[in-house]
C-alpha positions in Angstrom: 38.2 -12.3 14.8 38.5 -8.5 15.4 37.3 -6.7 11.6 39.8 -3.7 12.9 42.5 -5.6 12.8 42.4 -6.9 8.9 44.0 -5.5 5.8 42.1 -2.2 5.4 43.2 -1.5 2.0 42.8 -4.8 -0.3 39.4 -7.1 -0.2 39.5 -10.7 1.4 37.9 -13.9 2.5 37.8 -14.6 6.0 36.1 -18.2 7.5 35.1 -18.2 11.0 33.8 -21.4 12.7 33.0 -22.6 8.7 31.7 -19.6 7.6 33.1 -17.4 4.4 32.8 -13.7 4.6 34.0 -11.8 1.9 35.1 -8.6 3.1 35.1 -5.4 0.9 37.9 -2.8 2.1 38.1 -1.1 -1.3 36.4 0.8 -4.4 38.0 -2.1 -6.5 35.4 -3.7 -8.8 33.8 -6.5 -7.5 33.6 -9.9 -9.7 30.2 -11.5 -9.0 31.4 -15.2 -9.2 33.9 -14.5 -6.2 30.7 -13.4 -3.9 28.2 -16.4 -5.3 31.3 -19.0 -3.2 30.6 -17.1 0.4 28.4 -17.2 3.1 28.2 -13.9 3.7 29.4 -9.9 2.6 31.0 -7.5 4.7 31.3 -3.5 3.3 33.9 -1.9 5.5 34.1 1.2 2.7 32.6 5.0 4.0 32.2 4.9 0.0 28.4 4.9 0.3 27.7 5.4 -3.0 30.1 2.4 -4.1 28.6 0.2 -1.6 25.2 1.2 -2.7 25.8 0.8 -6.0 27.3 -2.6 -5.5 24.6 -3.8 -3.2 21.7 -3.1 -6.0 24.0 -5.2 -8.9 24.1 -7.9 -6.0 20.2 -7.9 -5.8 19.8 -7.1 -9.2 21.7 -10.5 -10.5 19.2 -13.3 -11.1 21.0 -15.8 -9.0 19.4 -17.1 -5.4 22.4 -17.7 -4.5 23.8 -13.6 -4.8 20.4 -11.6 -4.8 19.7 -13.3 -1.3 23.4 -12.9 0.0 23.6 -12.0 3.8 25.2 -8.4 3.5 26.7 -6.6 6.4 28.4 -2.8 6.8 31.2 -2.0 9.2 31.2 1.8 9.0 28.1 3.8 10.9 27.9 6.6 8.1 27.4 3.5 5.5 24.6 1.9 8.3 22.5 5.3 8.4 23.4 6.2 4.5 21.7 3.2 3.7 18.5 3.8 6.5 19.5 0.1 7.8 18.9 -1.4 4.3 21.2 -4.0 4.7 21.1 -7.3 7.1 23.0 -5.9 10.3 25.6 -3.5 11.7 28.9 -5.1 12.6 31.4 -1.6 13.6 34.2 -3.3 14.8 32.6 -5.9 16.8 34.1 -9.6 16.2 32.8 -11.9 13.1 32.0 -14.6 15.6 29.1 -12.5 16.8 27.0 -12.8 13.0 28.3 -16.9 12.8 25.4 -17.7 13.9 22.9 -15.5 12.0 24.6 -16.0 8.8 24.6 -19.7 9.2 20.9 -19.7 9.8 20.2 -17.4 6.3 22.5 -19.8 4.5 20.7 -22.6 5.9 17.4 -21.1 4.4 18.6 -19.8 1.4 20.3 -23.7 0.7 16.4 -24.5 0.9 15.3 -22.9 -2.1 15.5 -24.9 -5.4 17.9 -23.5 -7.8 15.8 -22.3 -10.8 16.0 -20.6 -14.0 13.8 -17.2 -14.5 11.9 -18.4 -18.1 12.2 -15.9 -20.9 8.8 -15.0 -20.3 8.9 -13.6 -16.6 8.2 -10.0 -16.4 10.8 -7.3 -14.6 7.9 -7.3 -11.9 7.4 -11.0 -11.6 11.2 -11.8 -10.9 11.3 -9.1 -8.4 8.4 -10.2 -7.0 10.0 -14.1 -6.5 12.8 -12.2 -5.0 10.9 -10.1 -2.6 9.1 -13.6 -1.5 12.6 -15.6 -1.4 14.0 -12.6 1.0 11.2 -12.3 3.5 11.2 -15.7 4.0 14.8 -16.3 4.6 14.9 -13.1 6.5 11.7 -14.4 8.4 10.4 -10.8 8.0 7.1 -8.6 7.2 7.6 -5.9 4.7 6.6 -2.5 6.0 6.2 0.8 3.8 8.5 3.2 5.2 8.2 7.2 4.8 10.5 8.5 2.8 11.7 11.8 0.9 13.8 10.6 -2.0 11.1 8.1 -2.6 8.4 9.2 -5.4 5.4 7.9 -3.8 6.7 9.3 -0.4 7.4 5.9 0.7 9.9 3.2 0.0 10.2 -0.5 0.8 13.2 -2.3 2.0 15.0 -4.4 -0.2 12.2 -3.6 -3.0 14.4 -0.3 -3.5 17.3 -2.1 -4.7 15.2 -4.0 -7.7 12.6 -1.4 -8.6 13.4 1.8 -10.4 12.0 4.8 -8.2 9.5 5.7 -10.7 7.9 2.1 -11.3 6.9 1.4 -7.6 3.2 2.2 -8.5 3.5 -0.6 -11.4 5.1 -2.8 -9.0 3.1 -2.4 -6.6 -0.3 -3.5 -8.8 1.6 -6.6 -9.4 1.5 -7.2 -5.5 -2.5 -6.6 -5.1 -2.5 -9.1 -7.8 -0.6 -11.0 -5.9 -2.9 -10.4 -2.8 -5.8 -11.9 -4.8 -3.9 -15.0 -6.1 -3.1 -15.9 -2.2 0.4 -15.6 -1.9 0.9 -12.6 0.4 -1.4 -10.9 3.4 -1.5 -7.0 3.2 -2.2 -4.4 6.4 -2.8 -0.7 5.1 -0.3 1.4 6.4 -1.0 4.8 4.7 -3.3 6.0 1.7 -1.0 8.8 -0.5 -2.8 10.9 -2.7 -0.4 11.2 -6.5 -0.4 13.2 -9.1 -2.6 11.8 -12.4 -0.1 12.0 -14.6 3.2 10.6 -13.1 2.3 9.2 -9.9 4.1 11.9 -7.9 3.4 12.2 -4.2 5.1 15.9 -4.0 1.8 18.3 -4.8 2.0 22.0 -3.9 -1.2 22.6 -2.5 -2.6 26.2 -3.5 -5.7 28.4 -3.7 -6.6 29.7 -6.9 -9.7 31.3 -8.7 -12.5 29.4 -9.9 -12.5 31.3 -13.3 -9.3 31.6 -14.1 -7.1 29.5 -11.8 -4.8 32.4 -11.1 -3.4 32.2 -7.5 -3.4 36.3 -7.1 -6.4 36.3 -4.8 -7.1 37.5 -1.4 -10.1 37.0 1.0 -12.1 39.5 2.2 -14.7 39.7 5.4 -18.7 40.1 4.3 -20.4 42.3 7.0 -24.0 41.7 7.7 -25.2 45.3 9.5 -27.8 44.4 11.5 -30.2 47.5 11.3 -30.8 47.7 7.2 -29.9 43.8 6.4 -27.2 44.7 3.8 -24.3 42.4 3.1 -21.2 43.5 1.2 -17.4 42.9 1.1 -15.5 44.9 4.2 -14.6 47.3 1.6 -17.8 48.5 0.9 -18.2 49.3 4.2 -14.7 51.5 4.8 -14.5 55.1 5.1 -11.7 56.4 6.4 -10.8 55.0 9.6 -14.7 54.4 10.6 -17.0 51.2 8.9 -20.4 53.3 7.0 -22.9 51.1 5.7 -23.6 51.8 2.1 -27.1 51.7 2.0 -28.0 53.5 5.4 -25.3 56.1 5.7 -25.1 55.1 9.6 -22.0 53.9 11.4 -21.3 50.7 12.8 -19.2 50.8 16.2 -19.5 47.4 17.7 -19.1 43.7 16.3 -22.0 41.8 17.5 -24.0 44.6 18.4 -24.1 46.4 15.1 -23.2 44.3 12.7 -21.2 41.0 12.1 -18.9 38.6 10.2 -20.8 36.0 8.7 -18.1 34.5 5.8 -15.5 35.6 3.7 -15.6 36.6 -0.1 -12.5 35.6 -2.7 -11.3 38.7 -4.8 -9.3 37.5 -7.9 -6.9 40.1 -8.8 -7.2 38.5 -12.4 -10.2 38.4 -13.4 -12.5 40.9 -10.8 -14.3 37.4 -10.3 -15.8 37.0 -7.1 -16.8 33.9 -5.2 -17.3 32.6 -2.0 -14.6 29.9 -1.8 -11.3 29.8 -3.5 -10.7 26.5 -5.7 -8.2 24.3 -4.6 -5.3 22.4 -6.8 -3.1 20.2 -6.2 0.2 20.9 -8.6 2.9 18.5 -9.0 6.0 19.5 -7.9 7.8 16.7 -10.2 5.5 17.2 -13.6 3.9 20.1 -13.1 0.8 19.0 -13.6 -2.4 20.8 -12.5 -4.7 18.5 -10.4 -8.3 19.0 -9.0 -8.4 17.4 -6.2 -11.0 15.0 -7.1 -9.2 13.9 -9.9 -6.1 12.6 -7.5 -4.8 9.3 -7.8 -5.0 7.6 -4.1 -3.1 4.8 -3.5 -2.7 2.5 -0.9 0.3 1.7 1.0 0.8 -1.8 2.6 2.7 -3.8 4.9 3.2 -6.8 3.5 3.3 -10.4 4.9 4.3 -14.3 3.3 1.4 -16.6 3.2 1.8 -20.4 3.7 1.2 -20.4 0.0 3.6 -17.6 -0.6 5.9 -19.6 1.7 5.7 -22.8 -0.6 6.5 -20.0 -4.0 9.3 -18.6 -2.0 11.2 -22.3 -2.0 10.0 -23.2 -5.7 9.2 -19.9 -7.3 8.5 -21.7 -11.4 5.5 -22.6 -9.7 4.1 -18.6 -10.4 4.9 -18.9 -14.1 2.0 -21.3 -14.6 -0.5 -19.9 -12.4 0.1 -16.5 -12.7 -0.6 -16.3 -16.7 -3.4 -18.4 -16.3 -4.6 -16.1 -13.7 -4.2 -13.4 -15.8 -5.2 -14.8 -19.4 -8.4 -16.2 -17.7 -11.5 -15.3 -19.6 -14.9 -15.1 -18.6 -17.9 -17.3 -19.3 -19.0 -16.6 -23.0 -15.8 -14.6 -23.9 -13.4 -15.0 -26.6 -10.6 -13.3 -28.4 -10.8 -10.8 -31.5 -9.4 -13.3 -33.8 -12.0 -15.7 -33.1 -14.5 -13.6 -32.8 -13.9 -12.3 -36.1 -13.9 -15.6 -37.4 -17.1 -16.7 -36.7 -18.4 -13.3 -37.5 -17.6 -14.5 -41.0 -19.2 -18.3 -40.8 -22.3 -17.1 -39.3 -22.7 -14.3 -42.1 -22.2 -16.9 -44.8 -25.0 -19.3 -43.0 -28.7 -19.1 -44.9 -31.7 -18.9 -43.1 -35.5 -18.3 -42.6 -37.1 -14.7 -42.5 -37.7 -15.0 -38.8 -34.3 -15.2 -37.0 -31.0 -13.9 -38.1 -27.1 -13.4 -36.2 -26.3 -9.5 -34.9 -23.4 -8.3 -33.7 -23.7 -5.4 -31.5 -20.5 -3.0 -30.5 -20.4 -1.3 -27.8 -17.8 1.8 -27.9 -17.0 4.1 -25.3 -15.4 8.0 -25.7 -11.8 8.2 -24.5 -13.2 11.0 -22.3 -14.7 7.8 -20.5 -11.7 6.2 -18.9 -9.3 9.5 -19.1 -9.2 9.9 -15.6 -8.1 6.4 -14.5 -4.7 5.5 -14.3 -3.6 1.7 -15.4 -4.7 -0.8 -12.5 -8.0 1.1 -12.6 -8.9 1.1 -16.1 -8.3 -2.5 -15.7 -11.0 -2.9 -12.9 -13.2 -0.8 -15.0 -13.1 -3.7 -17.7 -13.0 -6.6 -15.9 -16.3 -5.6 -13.8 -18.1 -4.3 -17.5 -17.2 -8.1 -18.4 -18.8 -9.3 -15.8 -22.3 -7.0 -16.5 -22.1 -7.9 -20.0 -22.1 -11.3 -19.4 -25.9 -10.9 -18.0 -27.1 -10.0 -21.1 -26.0 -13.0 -23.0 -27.4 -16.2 -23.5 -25.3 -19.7 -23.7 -25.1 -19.3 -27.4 -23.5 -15.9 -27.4 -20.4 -14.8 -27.4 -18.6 -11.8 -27.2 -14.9 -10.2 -27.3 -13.2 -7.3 -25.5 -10.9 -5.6 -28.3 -10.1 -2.7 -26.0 -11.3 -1.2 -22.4 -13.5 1.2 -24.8 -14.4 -1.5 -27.0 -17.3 -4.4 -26.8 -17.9 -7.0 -29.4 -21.2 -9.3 -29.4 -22.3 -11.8 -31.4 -26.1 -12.6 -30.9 -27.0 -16.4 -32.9 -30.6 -16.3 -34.2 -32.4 -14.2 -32.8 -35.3 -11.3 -34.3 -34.7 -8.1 -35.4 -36.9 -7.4 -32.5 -34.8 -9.0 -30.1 -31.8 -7.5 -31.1 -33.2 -3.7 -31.4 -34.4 -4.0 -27.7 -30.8 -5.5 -26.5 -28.9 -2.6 -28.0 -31.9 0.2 -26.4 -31.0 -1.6 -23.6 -27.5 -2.0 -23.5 -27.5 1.8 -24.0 -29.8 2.6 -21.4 -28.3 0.7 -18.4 -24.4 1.3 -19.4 -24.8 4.9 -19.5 -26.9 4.6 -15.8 -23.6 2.7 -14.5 -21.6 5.4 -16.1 -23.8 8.0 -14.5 -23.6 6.2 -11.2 -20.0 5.5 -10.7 -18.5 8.8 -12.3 -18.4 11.8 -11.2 -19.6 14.8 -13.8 -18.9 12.0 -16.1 -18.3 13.1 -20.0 -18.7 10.1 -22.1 -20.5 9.3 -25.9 -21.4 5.6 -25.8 -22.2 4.1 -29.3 -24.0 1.2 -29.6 -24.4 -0.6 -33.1 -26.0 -3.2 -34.2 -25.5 -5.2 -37.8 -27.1 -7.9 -39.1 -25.3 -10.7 -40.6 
């Protein structure tokens, strides 16, 4: 069947060779339980923004069934609008040419198990089961595309229909997690520098005075004149329409031979302040935030590819539910939470015993200056490999608790006042050498207290 030939002012459902496509000629709103019955959508509208719009409540619905729908467009303008985002490009080609294709997706879609999201999936896990469920029926890898109206700079197909532009980065720390749990493969594809505060790929990149960070400077040549030694900004040197050294009176005629052009010396306009390179920031075009640049956020951009395991959560996606939060709520050797901490803080300080040994807690605290710099996938790093340090230091009948990235709880079980005093000198010691070692110009106050029980 010819699509040029149908009704082009009322929507419809068309079968060819047992296939339902449900084709879209109009702006009329569309009733989701009408597209769950076909095989397959067809926009024929040059409304892009209508066909956008109802493409992302399509992938936005929580049904298999719709959010993995074959979708089509019949109009060019609405192919290129939508940078190909959709499954194909019919024009006014015949249905008959997509039969196949479209039987094939339903055929893998029909393969998934028909599941309910539980109340306690995040916005990030469900679109993360989607992602999974679409490159497998699609049979696809997942590349990160360039892109202007993205806020990272780049954008993912079919992602951007389910992820709000400014939640990529969040989204995107889900899939790394993912990475590590096995279900996906990743290739880097780009590394973006973003802004600190809002993740923003769009910096302005100027030149600006050390001092005062004004950009109203301007470079100016140093001469070195050979004869006397002397070195001073060009200026110095001008008189008239002839170069006079300052310090000898005589004139210098030829480059090379006279003098030279070692460097270049920044005026500030300012503040007078002088230096010998300008300082570079990085300011967000979206936020307006000033960044160093060594204070950037860089991020990695992937392509992303199903594993056999990812594969196997595609088909029956509940499967994530369990492992995930058990991934995630996994605690380390010798760690507990705050509540039972707390609680045997309390037994253990109502316990008698000898002179000689005693129970100590010991909390560790870190300045918010510590961890100010990191953003949220970071800061998490940061604890999870402190955990692991801390763990060292224990033996099997301690415990501790982590009531906050900055904050360390430990409960030491009889031990000496000796003991203890040398744990906390050392706990101090070697936490602020790892601070010193893995931050830059760091700017941190560690506390570490101990109290006897």
């Amino acid at each position: 069947m010819i699509l040029k030939n149908l009704e082009a002012n009322a929507n419809t459902i068309v079968t060819e060779y047992d296939i339902n496509f449900h084709i879209v000629n109009s702006n009329a709103e569309l009733r989701h339980e009408n597209l769950v019955n076909c095989d397959a959508i067809i926009f024929r509208s040059d409304y892009v923004s209508f066909v956008k719009t109802e493409i992302q409540r399509i992938r936005k619905a929580d049904n298999p069934a719709l959010y993995l729908k074959p979708i089509y467009v019949a109009t060019k303008r609405a192919y290129l609008r939508l940078d190909k985002n959709v499954d194909g490009y019919l024009g006014d080609d015949e249905l008959n040419g997509i039969v196949e294709e479209v039987s094939v997706l339903v055929d893998r879609i029909n393969e998934i198990v028909d599941f309910d999201f539980p109340k306690h999936a995040t916005f990030h896990q469900k679109n993360f089961i989607k992602l999974c469920q679409y490159l497998l029926t699609r049979d696809i890898n997942l590349k990160a595309r360039r892109s202007r109206e993205a806020h990272m700079g780049f954008r993912y197909n079919f992602v951007n229909y389910l992820v709000p532009n400014l939640e990529l980065n969040q989204f995107l720390d889900l899939v790394n997690d993912m990475k590590k749990v096995g279900y996906i493969n990743t290739k880097l594809a780009e590394r973006v520098n973003l802004c600190r505060d809002c993740s923003s790929s769009y910096l302005h990149f100027v030149e600006t005075c050390h001092k005062c960070k004004s950009v109203d400077i301007e470079s100016e040549s140093l001469i070195h004149h050979f004869r006397c030694a002397y070195i001073g900004p060009e200026s110095d040197f001008q008189q008239d329409d002839v170069l006079m050294c300052p310090k000898c009176d005589k004139v210098l005629r030829h480059i090379g031979v006279d003098y030279d052009k070692p460097s270049e010396i920044i005026n500030c306009n300012s503040c007078n302040h002088q230096s010998q390179q300008s300082a570079i920031l990085a300011n967000c075009v979206d936020c307006g935030k000033e960044n160093d640049l060594k204070t950037l956020h860089s991020k990695e951009m992937y392509n992303i590819s199903l594993t056999e395991q990812g594969k196997n959560l595609a088909i029956n996606p509940i499967s994530l539910f369990g492992e995930y939060k058990a991934e995630k709520d996994d605690k380390l050797e010798l760690e507990i939470d705050q509540s039972t901490f707390d609680l045997l803080v309390r037994q253990e300080s109502k316990k008698k015993r000898d002179k000689k040994y005693a129970s100590y807690t010991l909390e560790i605290l870190f300045s918010e200056e510590t961890l100010a710099t990191l953003v949220p996938s970071e800061i998490r790093t940061f604890q999870m490999e402190f955990k692991k340090i801390l763990v060292n230091y224990l033996q099997e009948i301690d415990l501790f608790t982590a009531v906050t990235p900055l904050n360390y709880k430990l409960l030491m079980i009889s031990k000496t006042e000796r003991y203890a005093e040398d744990m906390a000198e050392t706990l101090r010691y070697n936490i602020n050498k790892v601070l010193n070692d893995n931050f830059s110009d760091p700017e941190h106050q560690l506390q570490v207290t101990k109290i006897k029980l």
